[in-house]
C-alpha positions in Angstrom: 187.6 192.1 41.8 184.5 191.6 44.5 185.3 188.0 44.6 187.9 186.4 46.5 188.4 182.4 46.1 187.5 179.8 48.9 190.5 177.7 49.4 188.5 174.8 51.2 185.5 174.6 49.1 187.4 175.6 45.9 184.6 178.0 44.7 184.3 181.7 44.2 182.8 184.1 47.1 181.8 187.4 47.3 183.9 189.8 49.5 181.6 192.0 51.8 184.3 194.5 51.5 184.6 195.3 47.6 181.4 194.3 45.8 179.1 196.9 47.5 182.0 199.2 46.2 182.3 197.4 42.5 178.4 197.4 42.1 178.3 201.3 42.9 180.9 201.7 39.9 177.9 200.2 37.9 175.3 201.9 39.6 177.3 205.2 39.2 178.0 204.3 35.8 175.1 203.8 34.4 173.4 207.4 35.3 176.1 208.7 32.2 176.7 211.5 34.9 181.0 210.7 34.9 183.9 209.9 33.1 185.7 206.9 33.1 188.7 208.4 34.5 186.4 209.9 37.3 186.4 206.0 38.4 189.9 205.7 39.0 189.9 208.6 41.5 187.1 207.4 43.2 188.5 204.2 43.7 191.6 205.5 45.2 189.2 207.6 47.6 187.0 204.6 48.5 190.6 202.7 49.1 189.4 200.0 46.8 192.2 198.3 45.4 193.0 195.1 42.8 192.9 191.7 44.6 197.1 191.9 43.9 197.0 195.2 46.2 197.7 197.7 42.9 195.6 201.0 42.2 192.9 200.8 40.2 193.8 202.3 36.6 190.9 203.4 33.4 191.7 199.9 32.0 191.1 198.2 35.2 187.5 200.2 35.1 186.7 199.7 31.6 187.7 195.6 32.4 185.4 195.5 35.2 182.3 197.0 33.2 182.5 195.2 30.4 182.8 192.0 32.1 180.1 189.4 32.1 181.6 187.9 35.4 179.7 189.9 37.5 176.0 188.3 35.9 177.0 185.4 37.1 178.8 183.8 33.4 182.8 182.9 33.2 184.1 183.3 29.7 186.8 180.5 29.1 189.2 180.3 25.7 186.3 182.4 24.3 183.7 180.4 24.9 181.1 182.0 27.6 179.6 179.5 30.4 177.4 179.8 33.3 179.1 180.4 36.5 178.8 178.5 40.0 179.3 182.1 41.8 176.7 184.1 42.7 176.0 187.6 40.5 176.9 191.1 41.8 174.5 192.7 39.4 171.7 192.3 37.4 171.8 191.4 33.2 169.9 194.8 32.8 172.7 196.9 34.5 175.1 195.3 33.2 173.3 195.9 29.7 172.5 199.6 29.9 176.3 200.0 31.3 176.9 198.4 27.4 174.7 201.0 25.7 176.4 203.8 27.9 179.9 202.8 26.9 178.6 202.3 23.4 177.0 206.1 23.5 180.0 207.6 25.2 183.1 206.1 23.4 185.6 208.6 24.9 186.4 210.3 27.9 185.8 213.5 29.1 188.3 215.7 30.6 188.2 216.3 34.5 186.7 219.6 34.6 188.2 222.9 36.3 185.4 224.6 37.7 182.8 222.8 39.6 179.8 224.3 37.9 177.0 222.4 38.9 174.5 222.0 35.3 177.4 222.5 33.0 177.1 219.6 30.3 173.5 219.4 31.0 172.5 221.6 27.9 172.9 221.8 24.5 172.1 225.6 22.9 168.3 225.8 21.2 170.0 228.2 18.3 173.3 226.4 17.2 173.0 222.6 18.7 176.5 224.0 20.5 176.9 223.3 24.0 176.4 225.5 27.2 179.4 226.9 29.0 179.4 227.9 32.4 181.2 231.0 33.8 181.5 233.6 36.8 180.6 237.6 36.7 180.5 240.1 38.6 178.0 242.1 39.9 176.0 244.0 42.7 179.3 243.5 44.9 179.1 239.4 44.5 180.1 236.7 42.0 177.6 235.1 40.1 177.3 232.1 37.9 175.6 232.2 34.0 175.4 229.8 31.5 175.3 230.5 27.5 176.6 229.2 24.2 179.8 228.5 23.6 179.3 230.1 19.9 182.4 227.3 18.3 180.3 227.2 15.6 180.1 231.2 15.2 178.1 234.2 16.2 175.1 233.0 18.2 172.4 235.6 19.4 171.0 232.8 22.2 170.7 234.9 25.5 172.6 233.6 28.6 170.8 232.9 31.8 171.9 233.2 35.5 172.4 230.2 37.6 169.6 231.6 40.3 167.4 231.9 37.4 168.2 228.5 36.0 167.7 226.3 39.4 164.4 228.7 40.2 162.8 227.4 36.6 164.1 223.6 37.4 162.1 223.9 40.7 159.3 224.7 39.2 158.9 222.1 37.0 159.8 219.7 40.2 157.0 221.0 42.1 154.4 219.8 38.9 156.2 216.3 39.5 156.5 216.1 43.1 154.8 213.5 45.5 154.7 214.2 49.5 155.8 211.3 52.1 152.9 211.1 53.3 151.4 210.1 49.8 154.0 207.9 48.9 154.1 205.9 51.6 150.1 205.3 50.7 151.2 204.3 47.4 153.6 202.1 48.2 151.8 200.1 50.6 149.2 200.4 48.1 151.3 198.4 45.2 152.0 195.6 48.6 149.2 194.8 48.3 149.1 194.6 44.6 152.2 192.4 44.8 150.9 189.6 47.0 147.6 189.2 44.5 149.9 189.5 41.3 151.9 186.8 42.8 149.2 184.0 42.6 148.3 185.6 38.9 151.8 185.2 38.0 152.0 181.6 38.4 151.1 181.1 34.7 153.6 183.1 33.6 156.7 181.4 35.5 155.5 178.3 34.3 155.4 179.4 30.5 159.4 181.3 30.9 160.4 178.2 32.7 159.0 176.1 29.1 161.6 178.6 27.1 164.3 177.7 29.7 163.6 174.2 28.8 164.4 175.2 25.1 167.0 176.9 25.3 168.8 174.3 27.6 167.6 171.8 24.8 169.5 174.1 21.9 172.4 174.1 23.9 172.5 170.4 24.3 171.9 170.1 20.4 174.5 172.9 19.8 177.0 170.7 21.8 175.9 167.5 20.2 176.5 169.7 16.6 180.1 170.6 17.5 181.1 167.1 19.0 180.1 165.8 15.6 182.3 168.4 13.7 179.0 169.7 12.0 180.3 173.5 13.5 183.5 174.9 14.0 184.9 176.8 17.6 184.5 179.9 16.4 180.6 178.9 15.0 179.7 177.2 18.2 181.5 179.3 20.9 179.6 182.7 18.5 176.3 180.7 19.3 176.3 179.2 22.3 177.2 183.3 23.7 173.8 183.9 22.1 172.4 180.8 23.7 173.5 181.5 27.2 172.5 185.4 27.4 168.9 184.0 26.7 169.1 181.9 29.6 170.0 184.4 32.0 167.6 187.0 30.9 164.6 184.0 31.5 166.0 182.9 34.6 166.0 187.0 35.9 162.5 187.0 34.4 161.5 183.7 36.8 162.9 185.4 39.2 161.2 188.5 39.2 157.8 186.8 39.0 158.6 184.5 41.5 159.6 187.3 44.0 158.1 190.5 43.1 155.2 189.1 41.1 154.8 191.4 37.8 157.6 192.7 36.4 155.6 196.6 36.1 155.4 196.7 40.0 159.3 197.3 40.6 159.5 200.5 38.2 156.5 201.5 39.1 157.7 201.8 42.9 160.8 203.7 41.6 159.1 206.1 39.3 156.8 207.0 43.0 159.8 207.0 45.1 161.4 209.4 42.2 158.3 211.7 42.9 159.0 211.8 46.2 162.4 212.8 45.4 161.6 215.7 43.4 160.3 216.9 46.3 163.4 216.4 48.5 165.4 217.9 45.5 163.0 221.5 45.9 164.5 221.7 49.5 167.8 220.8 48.7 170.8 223.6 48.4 173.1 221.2 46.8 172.9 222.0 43.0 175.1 219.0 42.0 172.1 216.6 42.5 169.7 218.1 40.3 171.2 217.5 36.8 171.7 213.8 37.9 167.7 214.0 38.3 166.9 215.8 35.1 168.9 213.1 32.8 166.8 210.4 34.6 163.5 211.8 34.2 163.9 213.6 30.1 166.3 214.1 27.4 167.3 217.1 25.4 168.0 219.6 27.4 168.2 223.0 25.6 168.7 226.9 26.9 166.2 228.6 24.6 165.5 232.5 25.2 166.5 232.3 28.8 164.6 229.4 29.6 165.6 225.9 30.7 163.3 223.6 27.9 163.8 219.4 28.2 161.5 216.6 26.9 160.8 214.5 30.3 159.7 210.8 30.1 156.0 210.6 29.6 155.5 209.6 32.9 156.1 212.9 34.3 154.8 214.8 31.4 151.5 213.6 32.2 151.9 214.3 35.8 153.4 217.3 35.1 150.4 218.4 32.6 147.6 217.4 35.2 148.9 218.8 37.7 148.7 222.0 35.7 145.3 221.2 34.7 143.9 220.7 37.8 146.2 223.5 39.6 145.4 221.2 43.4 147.2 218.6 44.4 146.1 215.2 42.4 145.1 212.4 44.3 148.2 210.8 43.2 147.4 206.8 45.2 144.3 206.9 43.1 145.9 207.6 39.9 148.9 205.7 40.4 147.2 202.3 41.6 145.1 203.1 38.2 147.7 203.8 35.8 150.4 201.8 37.7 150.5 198.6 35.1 151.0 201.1 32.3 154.1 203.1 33.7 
């Protein structure tokens, strides 16, 4: 599905209408934000639909994002071969979409209420997790989140919704970066690019040597298995190992050759992500902030009232000098510095 076959040149083309819609299932997948079944639903809403016209069922989803197809390989009689059609995503994607799967292993329940941070955090007391619920109050209906206490009595204090998005704010203004600034930076890493490009020469010319050898494995691997020295299962186990190599260098190549070193790209999205905590301040709708806070940290607790997560050290040290210096940093300066090491 995203590929529809060309009668008259008998290869495989990309259909403008469902890859943008098959790469967002990646793309959506990968934040660990829904459940497979979510998928399905969506689907139906997007009115994407099987190349035989049929719904698109959890199976069909879990089929689609485990298969190596869309990085560009064809898997044949269980052997894995490089493809002639061109690759709807990238091998790193489609890794981390491995490791979420792996992580995951089942699926949640749709939920009932649409509480906006609920499976966010995990209680600081018990390890149990945080459940979300309305109450009443000064003639309106609130939302609080505590402890779910299934492992017993728990003395961890709940903490209001208003309470909860007010603390996360906070923490996004230590980590924010205007437009104004990140435009500055991001011309800033331009420039960056077009000198890294002639310095990366080298470097192409060192990953296309290890394409050489692991082109010249698989030619010995071949020559090994024509000559009964390995058996089906032994060759087809290493020539999978063989060709995953290959397609990792050739992204490598590819990333030198047209973005010049491979820290500029993350180091664009980590400044564009300040710039988004900065939206995320303005914005009323809650349902994008947890999305944010599982990109940027891990372990998320609610400990004495109070919101507590581990960010990535990137923003940790962003958010700690901009404590320090209590102004805002000059944030091109530092970033053009401390770019390579982000």
């Amino acid at each position: 599905m995203g590929y529809l076959n060309n009668p008259k040149t008998r290869g495989i083309d990309v259909d403008s209408d469902k890859s943008p819609k098959v790469r967002k299932l990646f793309e959506m997948y990968v934040t660990g934000e829904y459940p497979l079944n979510f998928f399905a639903n969506w689907c139906e809403k997007k009115k994407l639909l099987t190349n035989a016209g049929n719904k698109i069922s959890l199976s069909n989803v879990q089929h689609i994002l485990q298969n190596p197809f869309y990085i560009g390989l064809m898997r044949y009689k269980g052997e894995m071969f490089d493809g002639t059609h061109e690759p709807l995503i990238s091998k790193k994607l489609f890794d981390k979409c491995q490791e979420v799967m792996t992580k995951r292993g089942k699926v949640r329940p749709d939920r009932k209420h649409n509480f906006a941070f609920l499976g966010l955090m995990k209680c600081a007391s018990c390890g149990c997790s945080i459940t979300a619920q309305y109450a009443k109050g000064n003639g309106g209906i609130y939302t609080y989140y505590r402890c779910t206490k299934k492992r017993g009595a728990c003395q961890e204090k709940y903490l209001g919704e208003n309470q909860l998005v007010e603390q996360i704010k906070n923490f996004l203004q230590k980590v924010s970066l205007s437009s104004q600034d990140t435009k500055k930076i991001l011309a800033a890493f331009d420039m960056e690019e077009k000198q890294a490009k002639e310095q990366a020469k080298d470097e192409v010319i060192n990953l296309k040597n290890q394409l050489s050898q692991v082109e010249t494995k698989l030619q010995k691997l071949l020559d090994a298995y024509l000559d009964d020295a390995l058996t089906q299962k032994e060759y087809a186990a290493k020539k999978d190992i063989l060709i995953f190599q290959k397609v990792a260098l050739n992204e490598k190549i590819t990333d030198f050759e047209t973005k010049g070193l491979s820290w500029l790209e993350p180091a664009r999205e980590f400044v564009k992500s300040l710039n988004q905590a900065t939206n995320l301040i303005q914005t009323d709708n809650l349902s994008e902030l947890p999305t944010f806070l599982k990109n940027i940290g891990s372990n998320h607790i609610l400990r004495n009232r109070e919101f507590v997560f581990t960010p990535k050290i990137e923003y940790k040290l962003v958010a700690e000098r901009s404590e320090a210096n209590q102004n805002r940093l000059q944030f091109p300066t530092w970033c053009a510095r401390q770019g390579s090491n982000l």
